[in-house]
Structures are given as structure tokens and as C-alpha cells.
C-alpha positions as MATLAB code, in Angstrom:
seq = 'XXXXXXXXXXXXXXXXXXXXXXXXXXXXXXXXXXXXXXXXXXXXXXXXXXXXXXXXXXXXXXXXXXXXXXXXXXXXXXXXXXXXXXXXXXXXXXXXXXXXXXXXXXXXXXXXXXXXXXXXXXXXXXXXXXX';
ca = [
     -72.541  -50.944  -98.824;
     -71.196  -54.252  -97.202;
     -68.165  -52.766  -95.867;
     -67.851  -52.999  -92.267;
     -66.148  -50.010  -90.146;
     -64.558  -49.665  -86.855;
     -65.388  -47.255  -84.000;
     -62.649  -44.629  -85.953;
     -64.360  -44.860  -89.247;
     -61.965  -47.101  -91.055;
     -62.949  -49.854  -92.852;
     -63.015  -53.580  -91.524;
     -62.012  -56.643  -93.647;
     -65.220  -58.814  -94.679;
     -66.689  -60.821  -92.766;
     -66.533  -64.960  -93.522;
     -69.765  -65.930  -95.210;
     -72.041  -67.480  -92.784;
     -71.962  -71.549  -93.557;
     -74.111  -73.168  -91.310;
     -77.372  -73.970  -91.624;
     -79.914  -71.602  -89.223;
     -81.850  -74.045  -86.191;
     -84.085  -71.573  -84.598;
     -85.259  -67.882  -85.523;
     -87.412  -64.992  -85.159;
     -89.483  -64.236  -88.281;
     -91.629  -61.764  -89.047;
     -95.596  -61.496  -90.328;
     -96.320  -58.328  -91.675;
    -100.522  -58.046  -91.165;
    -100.914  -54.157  -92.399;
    -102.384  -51.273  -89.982;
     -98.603  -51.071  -88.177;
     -99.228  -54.447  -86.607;
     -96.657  -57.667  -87.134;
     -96.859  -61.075  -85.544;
     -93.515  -62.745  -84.430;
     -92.842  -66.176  -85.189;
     -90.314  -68.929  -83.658;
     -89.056  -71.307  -86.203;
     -87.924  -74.736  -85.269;
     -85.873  -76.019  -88.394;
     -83.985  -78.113  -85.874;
     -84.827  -81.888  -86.963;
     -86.037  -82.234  -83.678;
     -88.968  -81.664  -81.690;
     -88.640  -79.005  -79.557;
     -89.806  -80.559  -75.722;
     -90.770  -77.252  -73.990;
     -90.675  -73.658  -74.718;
     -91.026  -70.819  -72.404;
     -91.254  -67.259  -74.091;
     -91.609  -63.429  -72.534;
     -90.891  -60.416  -73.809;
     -89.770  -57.365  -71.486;
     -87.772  -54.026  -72.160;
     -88.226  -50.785  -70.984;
     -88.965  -46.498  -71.963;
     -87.703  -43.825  -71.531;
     -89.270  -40.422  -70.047;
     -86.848  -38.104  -69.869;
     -84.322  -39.512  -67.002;
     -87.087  -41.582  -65.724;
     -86.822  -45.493  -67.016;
     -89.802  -47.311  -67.201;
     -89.394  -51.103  -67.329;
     -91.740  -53.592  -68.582;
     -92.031  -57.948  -68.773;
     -94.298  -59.783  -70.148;
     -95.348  -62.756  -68.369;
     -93.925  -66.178  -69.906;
     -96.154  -67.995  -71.881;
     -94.906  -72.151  -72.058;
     -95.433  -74.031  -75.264;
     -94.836  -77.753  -75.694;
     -94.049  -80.278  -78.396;
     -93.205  -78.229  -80.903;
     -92.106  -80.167  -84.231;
     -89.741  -79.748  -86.655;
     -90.722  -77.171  -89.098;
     -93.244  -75.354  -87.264;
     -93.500  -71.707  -86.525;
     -94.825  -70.655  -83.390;
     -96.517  -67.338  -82.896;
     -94.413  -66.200  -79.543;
     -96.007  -61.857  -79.709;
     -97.252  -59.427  -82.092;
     -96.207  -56.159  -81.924;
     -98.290  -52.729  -83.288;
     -95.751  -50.322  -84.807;
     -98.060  -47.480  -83.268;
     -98.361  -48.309  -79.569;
     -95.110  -50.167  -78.763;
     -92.590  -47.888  -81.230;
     -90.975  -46.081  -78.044;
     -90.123  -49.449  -75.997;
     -86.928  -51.082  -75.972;
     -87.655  -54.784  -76.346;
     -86.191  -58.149  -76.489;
     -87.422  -61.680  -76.724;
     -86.180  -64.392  -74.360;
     -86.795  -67.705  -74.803;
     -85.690  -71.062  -72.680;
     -86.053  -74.049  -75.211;
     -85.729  -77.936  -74.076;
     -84.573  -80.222  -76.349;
     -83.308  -83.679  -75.627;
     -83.400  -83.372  -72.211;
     -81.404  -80.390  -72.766;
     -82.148  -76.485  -71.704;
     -81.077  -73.830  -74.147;
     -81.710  -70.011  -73.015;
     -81.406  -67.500  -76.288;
     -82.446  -63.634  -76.424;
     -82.924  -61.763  -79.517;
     -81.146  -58.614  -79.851;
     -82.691  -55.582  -77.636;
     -84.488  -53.802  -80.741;
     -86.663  -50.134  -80.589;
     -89.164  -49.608  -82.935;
     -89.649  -53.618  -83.725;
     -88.250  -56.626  -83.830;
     -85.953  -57.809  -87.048;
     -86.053  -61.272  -88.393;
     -82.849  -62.744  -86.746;
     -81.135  -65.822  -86.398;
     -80.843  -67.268  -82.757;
     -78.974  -70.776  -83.190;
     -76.982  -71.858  -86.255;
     -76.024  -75.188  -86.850;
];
């Protein structure tokens, strides 16, 4: 079940057990109906200065590509410990897109750009910066 394979089918050796500690991810709110908020999780131990979120992806219609972006919506002073509702997304209506998150984070003085991975049919709760 945990064993990895290459692109011929053979198996891969395990992978090291992740030791850090996670900073910053995506978590998910199931609400019912189809419909999930998505969360960004500062367990940093800092305050996170200024945060700058959009979502964008695209569809496909046959060989036709539709592309999409959200606009960015700016957060600031976000504490330690907090989760911050960045999107929802309904199961129903948004199933066929191609998404992914991006998010420019200042901390310390210091800009940090992260993405999530580019998910269809929702987003998975996913680490973005270990420490």
C-alpha cells in the first residue's frame, strides 16, 4: 500500500519519514451539499505580515482550454495559530477545473511565494512549508 513505484512499475525504496515540523498548510472544511471551505494555517510562531491569495486554473472543452484567475484577495496580520479562510470550493460546479492556490506570504520583512499542487476535482489538505 505504501510502496512507491517508478515510471516501469518496479518498486521504489521508502521514503525517509518526514521530521520536521509543518509551518503553513492548506486544510480542509467539509460543510455537506458538495461544498468545502479552504483554510491557510499559520503554525509558524510568527505573525504572518501580509498575505496575498488567488486561485486560477483552467478546463478543458475538447482541444479548446479555457483558463480562469481569481482576483487576489490581501490579508494582514495574521497570528500564529490562526486559520484563514483563503476559497471554498462546491464539488458540483467547480469538479471539471484544474486549480491551484498561490499565495505570496511576508514574514519578517521577508516575501515567501508557495503554490499548492494543481488539483481537479478539489483541493487536498497539503503541506506548503515545513520547518
Amino acid at each position: 500500500m505504501n510502496e512507491r513505484l517508478d515510471s516501469l512499475g518496479l518498486p521504489l525504496p521508502p521514503r525517509k519519514p518526514e521530521t520536521g515540523r509543518p509551518l503553513l498548510w492548506v486544510a480542509i472544511d467539509p460543510l455537506g451539499d458538495f461544498v468545502e471551505d479552504i483554510y491557510l494555517v499559520n503554525e509558524t510562531g510568527e505573525t504572518l505580515e501580509n498575505v496575498i491569495v488567488s486561485t486560477g486554473g483552467c478546463q478543458t472543452f475538447g482541444e479548446d482550454l479555457l483558463t480562469l484567475a481569481g482576483s487576489d484577495n490581501e490579508y494582514k496580520n495574521i497570528e500564529d495559530g490562526d486559520a484563514l479562510k483563503i476559497d471554498s470550493y462546491d464539488e458540483m460546479a467547480d469538479s471539471d477545473y484544474i486549480l491551484q492556490i498561490n499565495i505570496k506570504i511576508q514574514i519578517d520583512g521577508k516575501q515567501i511565494k508557495l503554490r499548492s499542487l494543481v488539483a481537479k476535482g478539489g483541493f487536498k489538505e497539503e503541506v506548503l512549508l515545513w520547518g
